[in-house]
DRENMI-627436 format. One record per residue (C-alpha): residue in three letters; z, x, y. Coordinates in steps of 0.05 Angstrom, whole numbers, plus 5000, padded with zeros to 4 digits. Each point is the difference from the previous one (the first is absolute). Example, Ala and Ser with C-alpha at 12.3 -4.5 7.8 and 13.67 -1.06 7.14 Angstrom:
REM DRENMI-627436
GULUM  rest     Z     X     Y
GULUM   ALA  5156  5246  4910
GULUM   SER  4987  5027  5069
REM end
This chain:
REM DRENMI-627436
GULUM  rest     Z     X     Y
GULUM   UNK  5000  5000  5000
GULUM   UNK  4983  5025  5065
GULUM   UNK  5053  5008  5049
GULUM   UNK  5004  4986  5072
GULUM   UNK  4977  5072  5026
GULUM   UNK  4944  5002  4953
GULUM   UNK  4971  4931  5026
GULUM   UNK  5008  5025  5070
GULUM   UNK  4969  5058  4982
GULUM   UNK  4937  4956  4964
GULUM   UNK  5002  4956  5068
GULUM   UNK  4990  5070  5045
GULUM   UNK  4936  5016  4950
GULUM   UNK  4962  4945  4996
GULUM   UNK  5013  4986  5077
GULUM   UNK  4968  5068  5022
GULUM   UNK  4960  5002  4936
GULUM   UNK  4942  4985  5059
GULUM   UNK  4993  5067  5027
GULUM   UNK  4953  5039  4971
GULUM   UNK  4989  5088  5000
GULUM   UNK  4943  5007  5023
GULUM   UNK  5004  5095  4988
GULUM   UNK  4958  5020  5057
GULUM   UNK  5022  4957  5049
GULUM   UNK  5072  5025  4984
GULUM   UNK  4972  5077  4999
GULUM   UNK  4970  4982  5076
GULUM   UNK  5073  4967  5019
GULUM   UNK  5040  5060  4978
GULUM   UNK  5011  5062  5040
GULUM   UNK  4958  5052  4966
GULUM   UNK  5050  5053  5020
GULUM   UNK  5064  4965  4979
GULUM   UNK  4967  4958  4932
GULUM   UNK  4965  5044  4942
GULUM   UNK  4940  4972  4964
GULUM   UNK  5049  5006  4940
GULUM   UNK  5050  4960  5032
GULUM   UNK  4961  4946  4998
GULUM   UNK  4957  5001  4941
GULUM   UNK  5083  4999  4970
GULUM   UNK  5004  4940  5024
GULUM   UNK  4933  4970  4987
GULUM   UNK  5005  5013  4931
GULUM   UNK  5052  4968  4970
GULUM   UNK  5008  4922  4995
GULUM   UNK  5047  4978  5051
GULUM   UNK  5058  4991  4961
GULUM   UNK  5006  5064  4962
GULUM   UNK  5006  5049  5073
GULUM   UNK  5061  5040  4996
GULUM   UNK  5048  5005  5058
GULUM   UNK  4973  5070  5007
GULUM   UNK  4921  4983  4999
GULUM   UNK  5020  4937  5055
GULUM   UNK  5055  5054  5042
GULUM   UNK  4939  5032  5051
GULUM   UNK  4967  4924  5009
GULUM   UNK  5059  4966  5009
GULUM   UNK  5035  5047  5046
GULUM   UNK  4928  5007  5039
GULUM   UNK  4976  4935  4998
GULUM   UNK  4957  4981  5051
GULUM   UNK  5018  5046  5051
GULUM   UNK  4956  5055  4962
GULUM   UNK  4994  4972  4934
GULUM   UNK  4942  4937  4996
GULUM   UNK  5018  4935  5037
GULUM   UNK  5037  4939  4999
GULUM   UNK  4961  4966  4955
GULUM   UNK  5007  5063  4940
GULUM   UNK  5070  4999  5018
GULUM   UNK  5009  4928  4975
GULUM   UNK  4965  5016  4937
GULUM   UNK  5049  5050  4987
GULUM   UNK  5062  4965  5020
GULUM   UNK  5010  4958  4949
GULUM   UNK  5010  5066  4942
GULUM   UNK  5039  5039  5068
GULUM   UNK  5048  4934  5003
GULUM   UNK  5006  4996  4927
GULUM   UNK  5022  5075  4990
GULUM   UNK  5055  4991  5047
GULUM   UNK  5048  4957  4940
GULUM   UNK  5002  5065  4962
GULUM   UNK  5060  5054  5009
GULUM   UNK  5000  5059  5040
GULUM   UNK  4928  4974  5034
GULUM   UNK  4979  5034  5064
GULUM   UNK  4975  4938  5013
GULUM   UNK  5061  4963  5014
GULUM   UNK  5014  5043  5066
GULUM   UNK  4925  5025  5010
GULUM   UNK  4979  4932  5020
GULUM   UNK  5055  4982  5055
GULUM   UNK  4987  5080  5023
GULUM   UNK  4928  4993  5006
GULUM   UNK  4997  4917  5028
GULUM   UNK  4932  4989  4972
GULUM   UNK  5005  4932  5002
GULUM   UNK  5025  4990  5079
GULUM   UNK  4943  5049  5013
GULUM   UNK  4952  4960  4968
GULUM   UNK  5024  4939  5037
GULUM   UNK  5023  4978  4925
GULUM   UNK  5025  4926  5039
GULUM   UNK  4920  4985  5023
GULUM   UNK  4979  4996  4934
GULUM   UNK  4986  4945  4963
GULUM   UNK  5062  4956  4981
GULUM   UNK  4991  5008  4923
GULUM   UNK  5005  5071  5012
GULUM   UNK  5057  4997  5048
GULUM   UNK  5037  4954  4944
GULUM   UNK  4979  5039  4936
GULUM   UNK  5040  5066  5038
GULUM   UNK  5053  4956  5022
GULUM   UNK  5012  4969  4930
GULUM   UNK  5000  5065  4972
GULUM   UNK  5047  5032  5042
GULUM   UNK  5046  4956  4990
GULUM   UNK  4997  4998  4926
GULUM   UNK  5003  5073  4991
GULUM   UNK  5061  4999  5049
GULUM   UNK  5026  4942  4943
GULUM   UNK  4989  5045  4946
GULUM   UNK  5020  5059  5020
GULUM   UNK  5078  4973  5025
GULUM   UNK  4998  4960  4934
GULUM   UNK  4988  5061  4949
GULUM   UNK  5060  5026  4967
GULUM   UNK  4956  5068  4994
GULUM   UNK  4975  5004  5068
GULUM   UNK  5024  5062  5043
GULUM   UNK  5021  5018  5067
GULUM   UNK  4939  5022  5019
GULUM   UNK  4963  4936  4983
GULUM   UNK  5046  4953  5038
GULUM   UNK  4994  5054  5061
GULUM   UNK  4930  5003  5007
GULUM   UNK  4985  4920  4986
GULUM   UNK  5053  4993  5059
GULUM   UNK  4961  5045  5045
GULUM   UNK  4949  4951  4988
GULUM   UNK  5039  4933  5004
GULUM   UNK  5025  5023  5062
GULUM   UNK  4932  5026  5033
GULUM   UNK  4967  4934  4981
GULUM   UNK  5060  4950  5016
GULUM   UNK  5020  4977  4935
GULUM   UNK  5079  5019  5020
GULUM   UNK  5018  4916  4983
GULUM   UNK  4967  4989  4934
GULUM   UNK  5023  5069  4981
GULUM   UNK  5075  4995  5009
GULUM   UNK  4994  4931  4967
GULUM   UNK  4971  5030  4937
GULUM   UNK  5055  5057  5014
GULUM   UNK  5052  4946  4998
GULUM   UNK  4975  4975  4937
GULUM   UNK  4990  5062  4956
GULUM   UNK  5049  5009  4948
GULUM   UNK  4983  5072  4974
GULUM   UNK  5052  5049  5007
GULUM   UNK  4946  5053  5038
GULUM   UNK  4989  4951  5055
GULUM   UNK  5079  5006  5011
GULUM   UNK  5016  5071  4994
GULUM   UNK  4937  5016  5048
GULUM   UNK  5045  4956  5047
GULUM   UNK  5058  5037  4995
GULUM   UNK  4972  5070  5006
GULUM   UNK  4967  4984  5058
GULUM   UNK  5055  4977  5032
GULUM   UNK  5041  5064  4978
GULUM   UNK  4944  5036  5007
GULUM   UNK  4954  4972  5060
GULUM   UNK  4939  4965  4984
GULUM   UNK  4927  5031  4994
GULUM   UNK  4967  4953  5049
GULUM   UNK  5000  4980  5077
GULUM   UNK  5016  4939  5024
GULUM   UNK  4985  4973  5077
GULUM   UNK  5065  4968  5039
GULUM   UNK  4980  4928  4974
GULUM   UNK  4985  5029  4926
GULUM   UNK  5070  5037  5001
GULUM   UNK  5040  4938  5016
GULUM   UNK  4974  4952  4959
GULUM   UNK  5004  5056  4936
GULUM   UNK  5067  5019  5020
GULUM   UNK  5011  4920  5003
GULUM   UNK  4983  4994  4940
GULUM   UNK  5033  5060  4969
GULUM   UNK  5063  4972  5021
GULUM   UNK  4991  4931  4965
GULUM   UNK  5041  4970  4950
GULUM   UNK  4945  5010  4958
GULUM   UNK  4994  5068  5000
GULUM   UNK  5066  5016  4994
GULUM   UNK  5005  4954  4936
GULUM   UNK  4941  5048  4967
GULUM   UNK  5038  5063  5014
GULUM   UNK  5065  4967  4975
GULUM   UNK  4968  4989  4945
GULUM   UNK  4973  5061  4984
GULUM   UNK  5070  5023  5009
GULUM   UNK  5029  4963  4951
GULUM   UNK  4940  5022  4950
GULUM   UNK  5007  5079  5006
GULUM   UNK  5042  5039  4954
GULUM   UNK  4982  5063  5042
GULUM   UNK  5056  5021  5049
GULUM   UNK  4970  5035  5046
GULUM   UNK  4945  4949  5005
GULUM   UNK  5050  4942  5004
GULUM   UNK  5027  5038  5065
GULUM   UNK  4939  5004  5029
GULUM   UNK  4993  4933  4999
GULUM   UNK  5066  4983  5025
GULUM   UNK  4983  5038  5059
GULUM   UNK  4945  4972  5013
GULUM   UNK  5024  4930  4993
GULUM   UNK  5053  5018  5052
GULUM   UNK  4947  5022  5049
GULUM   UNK  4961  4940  4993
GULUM   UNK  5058  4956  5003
GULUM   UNK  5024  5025  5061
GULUM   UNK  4934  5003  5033
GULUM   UNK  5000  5080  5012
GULUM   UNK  4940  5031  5026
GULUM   UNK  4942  5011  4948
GULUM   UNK  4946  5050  5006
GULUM   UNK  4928  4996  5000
GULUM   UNK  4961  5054  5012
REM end
């Protein structure tokens, strides 16, 4: 059975299954200093869904800025966004870093399009908060994302409801710890707001009561305490 992410993922191919590679037209779009021939006959080559993160890294850091145009960027993007779900991808904090899609004017395009990157965004934001195995890194660079595309409401809800123990403990480092990710005055309120909720609190109490490690279970104490008490939290 599929699951949610997968169908997203489905829904971002077929939607920009309309754009075409047309090889020389990408050759004359891309910088002939900056792009190799071999660059691109890499990613010519290979049916869409089997390029690496590595064969996709030079197009989708270069995208249309030196790298072919808008229209060969949203052929790509569908294998670019699906790469992100995995661990340790570049992707994750590549694609805030190098804001193809506000470059491209990503909220002009068609509404299908607009809706199909939406959708997914917030499913992979729902899968990722929701999977026991996920890692720190994950959860950091799908927030960079959240928060650079204004998802901050749906994804504290989600937050909220995830029951995995990672989704916790990444809650309580960061609050010992400071978290990975910037936050604007209105961002930092309403996450500290909600940090500070009865609800949160209830998840690290839980997780409390759960640990037989001591030194964990002090952590968290301390942590509660700050959040409790409404100290100042770190984001950086």
């Amino acid at each position: 059975m599929k699951t949610r992410l997968d169908k997203a993922i489905d829904n971002l191919y077929n939607v920009f299954s309309k754009y075409h590679l047309d090889v020389i037209k990408l050759r004359d779009h891309s910088c002939p200093c900056c792009v190799t021939d071999e660059e691109i006959r890499e990613i010519v080559m290979k049916p869409l869904k089997q390029l690496s993160e590595n064969e996709l890294g030079h197009f989708s850091r270069s995208a249309i800025s030196t790298f072919g145009t808008i229209e060969d960027y949203k052929h790509f993007l569908p294998r670019i966004l699906e790469l992100m779900q995995y661990p340790k991808s570049d992707f994750l904090f590549d694609f805030t870093y190098f804001e193809k899609l506000n470059y491209s004017e990503w909220e002009t395009w068609p509404i299908e399009e607009q809706n199909a990157i939406e959708d997914y965004f917030t499913v992979l934001w729902y899968s990722i908060i929701n999977d026991k195995n996920t890692t720190d890194y994950q959860i950091d660079g799908v927030l960079d994302i959240i928060l650079k595309y204004g998802y901050l409401d749906m994804a504290l809800s989600e937050w909220s409801k995830s029951e995995t123990l990672k989704s916790t403990l990444f809650i309580v480092e960061g609050v010992l710890n400071g978290f990975n990710f910037k936050l604007s005055d209105k961002k930092y309120n309403k996450v500290s707001e909600w940090l500070s909720s009865e609800i949160v609190l209830s998840k690290v109490e839980d997780i409390f009561f759960k640990t037989e490690n001591a030194a964990l279970a002090n952590r968290i104490v301390i942590a509660h305490t700050i959040l409790e008490n409404k100290y100042t939290i770190t984001f950086s």
